[in-house]
N, C-alpha and C positions, 0 to 999 in steps of 0.2 A: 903525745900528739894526737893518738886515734878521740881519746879521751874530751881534748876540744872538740875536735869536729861533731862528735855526740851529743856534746852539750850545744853545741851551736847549731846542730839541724833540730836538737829539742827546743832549743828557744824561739827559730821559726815557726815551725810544728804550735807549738800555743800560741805566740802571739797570732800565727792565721786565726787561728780561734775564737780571742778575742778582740779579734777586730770586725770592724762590721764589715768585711769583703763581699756579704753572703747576701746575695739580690736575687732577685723573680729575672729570669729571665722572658723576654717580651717575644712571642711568637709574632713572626711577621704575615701580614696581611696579603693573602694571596702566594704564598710561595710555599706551601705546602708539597706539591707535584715535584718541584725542585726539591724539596726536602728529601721528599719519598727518593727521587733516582740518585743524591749522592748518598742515602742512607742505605740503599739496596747494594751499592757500587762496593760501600765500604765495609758490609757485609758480605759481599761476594769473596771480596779480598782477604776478609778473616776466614774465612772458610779454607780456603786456599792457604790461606798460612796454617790456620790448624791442621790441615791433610800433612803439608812439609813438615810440622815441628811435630808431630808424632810418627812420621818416616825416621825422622831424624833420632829422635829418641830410642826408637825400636834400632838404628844402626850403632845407636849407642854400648847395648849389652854390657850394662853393669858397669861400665868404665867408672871413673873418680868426679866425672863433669856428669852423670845421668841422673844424678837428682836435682843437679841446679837447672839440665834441661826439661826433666821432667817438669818442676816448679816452674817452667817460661811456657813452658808447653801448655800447662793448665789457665796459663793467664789469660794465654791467647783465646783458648774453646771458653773462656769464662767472659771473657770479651764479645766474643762473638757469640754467645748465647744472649747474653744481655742486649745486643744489638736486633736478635728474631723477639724479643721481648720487648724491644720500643719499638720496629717495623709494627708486630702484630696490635699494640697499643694505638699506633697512629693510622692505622688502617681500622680503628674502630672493633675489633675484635674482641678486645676486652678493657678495662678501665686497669691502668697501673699506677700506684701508687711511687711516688718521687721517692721515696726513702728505700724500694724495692733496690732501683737501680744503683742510688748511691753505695746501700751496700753492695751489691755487686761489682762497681768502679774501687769500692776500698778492697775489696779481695784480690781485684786483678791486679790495684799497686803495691799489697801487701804479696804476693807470689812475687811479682816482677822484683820488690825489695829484695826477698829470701833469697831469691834465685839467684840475680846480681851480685848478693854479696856471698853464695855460698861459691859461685864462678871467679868472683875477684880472693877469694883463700885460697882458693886453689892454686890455681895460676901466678899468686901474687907470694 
């Protein structure tokens, strides 16, 4: 059974790939300012998650679930770094490259992956 679903999140997995999903997205005119305050908000917020989810870690000590928080934990600070990485880009500070962040968003879904599934052995 585990075996289907394998194959069948691999067969989404490439077909996303080959298909042409992958478009320019179109900055909108004038709404920059608004950009910047839900992007600072939603950076604030990782921040704040990151503080919790390395409290939470460190209350962890070794348990059987601290490596799967440890790996949720890093998503989050890898998240939220990526996010002072497109604030400081869009605030002109430095020029970033589109494939910087992408890989950065596949690390954070690749931790969150590992993480989730090393949480759902456990427990499951």
């Amino acid at each position: 059974m585990l075996e289907k679903k394998g194959l069948v999140i691999l067969a989404v997995i490439l077909l996303l790939f080959v298909s042409p999903v992958f478009a320019q997205v179109k900055q909108a005119e004038g709404n920059e300012m608004a950009q910047t305050v839900v992007d600072t908000l939603a950076l604030l917020f990782l921040l704040i998650a990151t503080y919790i989810s390395l409290e939470l870690n460190k209350m962890m000590k070794g348990g059987q679930l601290a490596k799967s928080w440890g790996l949720l934990s890093g998503a989050v600070a890898i998240f939220a770094f990526i996010k002072i990485i497109e604030l400081a880009a869009m605030a002109k500070f430095f020029e970033v490259s589109q494939i910087i962040l992408s890989v950065g968003y596949l690390f954070v879904a690749l931790f969150l992956l590992v993480g989730f599934f090393q949480q759902r052995r456990i427990l499951g």
